[in-house]
C-alpha positions in Angstrom: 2.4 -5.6 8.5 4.0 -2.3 8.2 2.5 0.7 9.3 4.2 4.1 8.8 7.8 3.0 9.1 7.3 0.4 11.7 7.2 -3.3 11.4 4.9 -4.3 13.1 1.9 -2.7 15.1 1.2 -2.5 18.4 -2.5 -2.7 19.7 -3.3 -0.9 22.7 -4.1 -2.6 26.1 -7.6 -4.4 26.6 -10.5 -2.1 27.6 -10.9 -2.1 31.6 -14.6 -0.3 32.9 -13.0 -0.1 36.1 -9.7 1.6 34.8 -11.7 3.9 32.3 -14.1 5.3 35.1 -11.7 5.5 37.7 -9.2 7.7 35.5 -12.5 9.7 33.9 -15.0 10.8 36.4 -16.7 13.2 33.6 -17.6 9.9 32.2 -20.2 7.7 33.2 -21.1 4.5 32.2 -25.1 3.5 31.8 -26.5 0.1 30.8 -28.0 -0.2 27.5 -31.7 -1.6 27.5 -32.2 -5.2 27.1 -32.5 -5.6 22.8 -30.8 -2.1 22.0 -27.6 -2.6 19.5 -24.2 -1.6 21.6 -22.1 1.3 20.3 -19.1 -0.8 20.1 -19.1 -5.0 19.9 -16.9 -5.4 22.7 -19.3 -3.2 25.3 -22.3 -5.3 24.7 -24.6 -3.6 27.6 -22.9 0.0 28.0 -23.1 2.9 26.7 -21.5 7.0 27.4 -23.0 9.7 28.9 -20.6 13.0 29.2 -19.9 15.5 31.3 -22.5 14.1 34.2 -23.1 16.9 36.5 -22.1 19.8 34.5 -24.2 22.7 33.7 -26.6 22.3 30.0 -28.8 24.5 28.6 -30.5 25.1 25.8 -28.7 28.8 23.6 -31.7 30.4 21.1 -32.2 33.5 19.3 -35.6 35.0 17.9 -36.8 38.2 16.8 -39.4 39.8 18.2 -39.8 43.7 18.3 -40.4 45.0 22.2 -40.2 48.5 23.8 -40.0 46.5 27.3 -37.5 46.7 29.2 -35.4 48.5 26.3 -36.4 49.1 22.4 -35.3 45.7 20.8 -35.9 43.5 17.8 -33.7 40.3 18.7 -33.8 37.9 22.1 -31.4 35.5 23.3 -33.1 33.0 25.0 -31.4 30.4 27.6 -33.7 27.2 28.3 -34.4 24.3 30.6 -30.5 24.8 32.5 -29.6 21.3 34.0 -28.6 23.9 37.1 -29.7 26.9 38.6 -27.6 29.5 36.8 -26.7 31.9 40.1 -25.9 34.9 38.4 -26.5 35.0 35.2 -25.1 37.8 32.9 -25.2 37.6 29.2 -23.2 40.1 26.5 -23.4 40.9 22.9 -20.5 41.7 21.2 -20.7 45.3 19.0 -18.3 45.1 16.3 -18.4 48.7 15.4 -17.2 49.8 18.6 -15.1 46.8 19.7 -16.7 46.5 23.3 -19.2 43.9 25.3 -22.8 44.9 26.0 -24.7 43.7 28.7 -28.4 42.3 28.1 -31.3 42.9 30.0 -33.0 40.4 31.1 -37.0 40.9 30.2 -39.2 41.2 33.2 -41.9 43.9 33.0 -42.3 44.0 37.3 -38.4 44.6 38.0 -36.1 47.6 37.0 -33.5 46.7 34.4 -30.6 44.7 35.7 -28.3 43.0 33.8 -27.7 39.7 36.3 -30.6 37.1 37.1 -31.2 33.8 38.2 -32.4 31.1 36.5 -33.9 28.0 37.8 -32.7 24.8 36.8 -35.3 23.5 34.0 -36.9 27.3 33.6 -35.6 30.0 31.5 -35.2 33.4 30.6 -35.0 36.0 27.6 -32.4 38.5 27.1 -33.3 41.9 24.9 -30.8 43.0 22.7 -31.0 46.8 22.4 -31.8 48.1 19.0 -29.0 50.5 18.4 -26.3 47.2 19.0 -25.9 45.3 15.9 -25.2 41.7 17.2 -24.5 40.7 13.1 -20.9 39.4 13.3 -20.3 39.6 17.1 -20.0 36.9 19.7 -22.7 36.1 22.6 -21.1 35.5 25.7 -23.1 33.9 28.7 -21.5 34.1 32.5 -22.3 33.2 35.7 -21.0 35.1 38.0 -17.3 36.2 36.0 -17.2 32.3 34.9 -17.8 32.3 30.8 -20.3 29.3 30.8 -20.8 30.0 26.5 -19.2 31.5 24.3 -20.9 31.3 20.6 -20.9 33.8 17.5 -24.2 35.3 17.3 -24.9 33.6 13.7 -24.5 30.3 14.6 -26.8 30.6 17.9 -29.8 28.3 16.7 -32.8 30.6 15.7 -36.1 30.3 16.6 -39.6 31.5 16.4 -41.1 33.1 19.8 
């Protein structure tokens, strides 16, 4: 059999678990449920989970008009973080004037500041101020000065309130 100039082709070694985790340790393996169909023939009773231990959260946008804590028509909402999010800072890119605007966080019994907390499994809503137009512009969450998500405002999943 020929195979883009070459004679014959090779097939890569045998799948080893052992080999796989040791050299992966982002990657776990899980055992499938007794009468579930495996993802692959050979690995009859496992199946992937990613990224085990690594912070996930939910990214969301609604729009809601609010004088509290600034004049605003759209959120950003972070939900149910697999972590506690320390420090929490999130930014809007403005287009027009090519610079990063921090978010309040909205909570009516605390002055404005633009880093919270965020429980693991809570969640919190950031106002975007009305005078920034967040059309076209990236939204940038941090914890602490470590970019956790970076996603164009557009194609953060909308919601209702």
């Amino acid at each position: 059999m020929s195979v883009a100039g070459y004679s014959h082709f090779h097939s890569p070694q045998p799948f080893s678990l052992s080999y796989f985790e040791s050299n992966h340790p982002w990657l776990t393996l899980d055992r499938l449920p007794s009468g579930s169909s495996p993802p692959y023939p050979d690995m009859s009773d496992c199946s992937f989970t990613f990224w085990k231990g690594r912070l996930h959260f939910e990214l969301e946008r609604f729009q809601e008009p609010s004088t509290s804590p600034v004049e605003s028509i759209w959120t950003v909402r972070i939900l149910h973080p697999t972590k506690a999010i320390e420090r929490c800072t999130v930014t809007v890119e403005n287009k027009k004037y090519n610079l990063w605007v921090p978010l309040p966080p909205w909570n009516s019994s605390q002055p404005i500041n633009f880093q919270t907390k965020i429980a693991k499994d809570s969640g919190a809503n950031f106002r975007v101020p009305k005078t920034i137009n967040p059309t076209g512009g990236f939204v940038t969450v941090r914890n602490g000065k470590k970019v956790i998500r970076k996603k164009e405002f557009a194609e953060v999943t909308e919601t209702k309130p």
